[in-house]
C-alpha positions in Angstrom: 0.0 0.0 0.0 1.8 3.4 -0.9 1.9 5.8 2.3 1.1 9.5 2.6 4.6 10.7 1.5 4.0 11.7 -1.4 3.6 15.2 -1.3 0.6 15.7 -3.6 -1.6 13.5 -1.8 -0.5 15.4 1.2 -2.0 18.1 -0.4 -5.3 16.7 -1.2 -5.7 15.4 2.1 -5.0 19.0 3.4 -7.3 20.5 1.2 -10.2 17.7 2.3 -9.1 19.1 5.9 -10.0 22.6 5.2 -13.4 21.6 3.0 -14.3 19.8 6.4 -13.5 22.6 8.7 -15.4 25.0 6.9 -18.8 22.8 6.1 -18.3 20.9 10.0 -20.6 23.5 11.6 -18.9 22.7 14.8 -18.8 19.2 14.4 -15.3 18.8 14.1 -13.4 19.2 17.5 -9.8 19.3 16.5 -8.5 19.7 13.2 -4.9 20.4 12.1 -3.8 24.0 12.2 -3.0 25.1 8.7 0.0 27.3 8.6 1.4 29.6 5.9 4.3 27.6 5.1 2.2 24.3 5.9 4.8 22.4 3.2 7.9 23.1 4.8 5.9 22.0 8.0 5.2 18.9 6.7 8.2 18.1 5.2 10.7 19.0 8.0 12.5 17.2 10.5 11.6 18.9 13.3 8.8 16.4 14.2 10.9 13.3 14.4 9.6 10.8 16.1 12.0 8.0 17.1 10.4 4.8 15.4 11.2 1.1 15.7 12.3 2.0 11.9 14.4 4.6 12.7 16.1 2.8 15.4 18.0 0.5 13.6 19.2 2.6 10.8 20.4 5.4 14.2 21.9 1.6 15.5 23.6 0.6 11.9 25.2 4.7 12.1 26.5 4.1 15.4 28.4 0.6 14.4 29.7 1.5 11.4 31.1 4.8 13.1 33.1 2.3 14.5 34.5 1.0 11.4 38.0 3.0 10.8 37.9 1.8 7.1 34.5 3.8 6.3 35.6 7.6 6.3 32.8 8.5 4.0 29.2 7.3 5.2 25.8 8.1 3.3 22.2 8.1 4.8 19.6 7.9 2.3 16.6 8.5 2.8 13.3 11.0 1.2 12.7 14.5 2.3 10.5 14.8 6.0 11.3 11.2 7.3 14.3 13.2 10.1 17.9 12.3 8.1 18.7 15.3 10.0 17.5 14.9 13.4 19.0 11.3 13.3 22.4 12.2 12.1 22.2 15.1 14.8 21.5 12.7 17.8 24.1 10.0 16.2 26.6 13.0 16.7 25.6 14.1 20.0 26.2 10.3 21.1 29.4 9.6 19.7 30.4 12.9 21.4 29.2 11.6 24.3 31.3 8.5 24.2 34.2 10.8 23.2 34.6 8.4 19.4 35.7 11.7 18.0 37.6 14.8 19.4 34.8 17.8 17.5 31.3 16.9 16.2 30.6 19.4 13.5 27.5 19.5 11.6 27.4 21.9 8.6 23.8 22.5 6.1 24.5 22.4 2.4 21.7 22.5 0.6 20.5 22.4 -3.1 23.2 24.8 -4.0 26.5 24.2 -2.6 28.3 27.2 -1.5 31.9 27.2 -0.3 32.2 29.9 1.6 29.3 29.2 3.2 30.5 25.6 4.3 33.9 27.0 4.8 32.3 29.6 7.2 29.9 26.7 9.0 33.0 24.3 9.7 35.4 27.1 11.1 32.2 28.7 13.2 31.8 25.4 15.0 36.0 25.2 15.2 35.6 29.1 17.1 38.1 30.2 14.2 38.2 32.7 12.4 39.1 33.0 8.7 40.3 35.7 6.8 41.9 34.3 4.2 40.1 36.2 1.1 40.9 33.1 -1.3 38.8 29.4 -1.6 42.1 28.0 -1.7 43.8 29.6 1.3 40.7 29.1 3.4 40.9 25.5 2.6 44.3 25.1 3.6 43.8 26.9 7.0 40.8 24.3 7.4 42.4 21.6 6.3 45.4 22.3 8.8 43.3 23.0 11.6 41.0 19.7 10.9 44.4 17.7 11.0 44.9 18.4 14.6 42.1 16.4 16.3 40.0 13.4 15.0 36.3 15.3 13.3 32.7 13.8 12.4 31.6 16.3 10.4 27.8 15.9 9.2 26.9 17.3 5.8 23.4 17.9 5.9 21.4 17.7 2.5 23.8 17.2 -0.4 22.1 17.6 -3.6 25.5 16.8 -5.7 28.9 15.8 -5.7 31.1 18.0 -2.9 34.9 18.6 -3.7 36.9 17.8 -0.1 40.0 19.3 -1.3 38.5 22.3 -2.6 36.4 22.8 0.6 39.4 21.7 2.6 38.3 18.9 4.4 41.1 15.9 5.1 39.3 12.6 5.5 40.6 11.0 8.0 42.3 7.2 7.5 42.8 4.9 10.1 43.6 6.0 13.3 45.4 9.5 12.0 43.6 12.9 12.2 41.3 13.8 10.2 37.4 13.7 9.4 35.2 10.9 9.2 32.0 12.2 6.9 28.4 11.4 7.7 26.4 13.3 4.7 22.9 12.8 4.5 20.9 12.8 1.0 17.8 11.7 -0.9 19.8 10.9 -3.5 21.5 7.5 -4.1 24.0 8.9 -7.0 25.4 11.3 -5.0 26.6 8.5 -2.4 28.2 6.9 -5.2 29.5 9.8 -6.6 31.1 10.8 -3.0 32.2 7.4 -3.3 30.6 6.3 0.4 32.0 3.0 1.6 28.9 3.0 4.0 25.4 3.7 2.3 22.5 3.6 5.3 18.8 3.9 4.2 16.0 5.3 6.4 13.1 3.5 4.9 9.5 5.1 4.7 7.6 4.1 8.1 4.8 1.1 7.8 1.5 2.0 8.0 1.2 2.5 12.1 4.2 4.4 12.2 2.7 6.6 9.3 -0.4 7.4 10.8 1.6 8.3 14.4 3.6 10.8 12.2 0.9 12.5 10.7 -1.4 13.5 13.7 1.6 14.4 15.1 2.0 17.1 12.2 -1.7 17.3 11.4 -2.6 18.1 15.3 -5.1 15.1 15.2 -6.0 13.4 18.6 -7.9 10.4 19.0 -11.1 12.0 20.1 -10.7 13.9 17.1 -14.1 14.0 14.6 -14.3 10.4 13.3 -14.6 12.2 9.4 -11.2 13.8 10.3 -9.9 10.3 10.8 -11.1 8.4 7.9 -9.7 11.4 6.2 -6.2 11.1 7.6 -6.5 7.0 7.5 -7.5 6.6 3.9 -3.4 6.9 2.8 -1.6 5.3 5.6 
């Protein structure tokens, strides 16, 4: 059965939602709260919700953090389903069993920008760059990242990143360095980062679904019983 994901039924079900509210006459107690960036609501992270599913891909992270021959790790997985969250509370715990020296999480996005990630990655560091050039901002980072063992999380890549250029030394073995965790929706860009480690987090079954979208929707189970077949008839 396919789930609510996709992001046009979403919408349907939303507009049902309203239709309801307005023709309920009071009948419906609790509806969801429509908001004016309801999509970016929906499709965020910010409502994950720790899942049996989600468990044992934030278990298979953990283990393979432990493998010193992975230094470049991919987690796959489509927009809203909390790649971020996860990676974020993967980094908290291995800083937490002190696995890595700095845990530095950095936000791509659809268009990569260097300075940008250059900027992100010495913030977190507390240094401060002034090098005017790509190049000799790179080799300051790269110098500085040398010194201690670094995760560093790249959050939503869209394409193929450039280490070098960006100044990021991958770190081998036991040396210094970073180990990468990068998150994605996109398979090719794993292999084109050439990930030894690719981790999917798998679209929730239809329980899980269901739990995640009253969560967003602000349905409770007293809710109007139209509401629910409503929300239901996807999951």
């Amino acid at each position: 059965m396919q789930t609510f994901y996709c992001k046009k039924k979403i919408e349907r079900e939303i507009e049902k939602m309203i239709q309801l509210q307005r023709e309920g006459e009071g009948h419906l107690e609790s509806i969801s709260i429509i908001t004016k960036d309801t999509c970016m609501e929906y499709y965020s992270s910010k409502g994950f919700v720790p899942f049996e599913s989600t468990k044992s891909t934030y278990n298979d992270l953990l283990k393979v953090l432990k493998d010193d021959n992975a230094c470049m790790i991919g987690l796959i997985g489509m927009s809203g389903l909390g790649k971020t969250t996860l990676a974020e509370k993967v980094g908290k715990k291995v800083k937490e069993l002190k696995s890595f020296e700095n845990v530095i999480i950095v936000t791509v996005s659809k268009t990569p920008n260097i300075i940008s990630i250059q900027y992100q990655i010495a913030d977190k560091l507390g240094l401060k760059l002034e090098e005017e050039s790509d190049e000799c901002r790179a080799q300051r980072l790269s110098q500085i990242l040398m010194m201690e063992t670094t995760l560093l999380i790249l959050d939503d890549v869209w394409e193929k990143l450039d280490l070098e250029v960006l100044g990021i030394p991958l770190k081998e073995n036991k040396n210094k360095g970073c180990r990468v965790l990068l998150t994605t929706q996109d398979r090719e860009v794993c292999a084109f980062m050439q990930c030894q480690s690719k981790i999917m987090l798998n679209i929730l079954n239809n329980e899980e679904a269901w739990i995640w979208f009253k969560s967003h929707a602000k349905i409770i189970d007293e809710s109007s019983n139209a509401l629910n077949v409503v929300g239901k008839k996807n999951c």
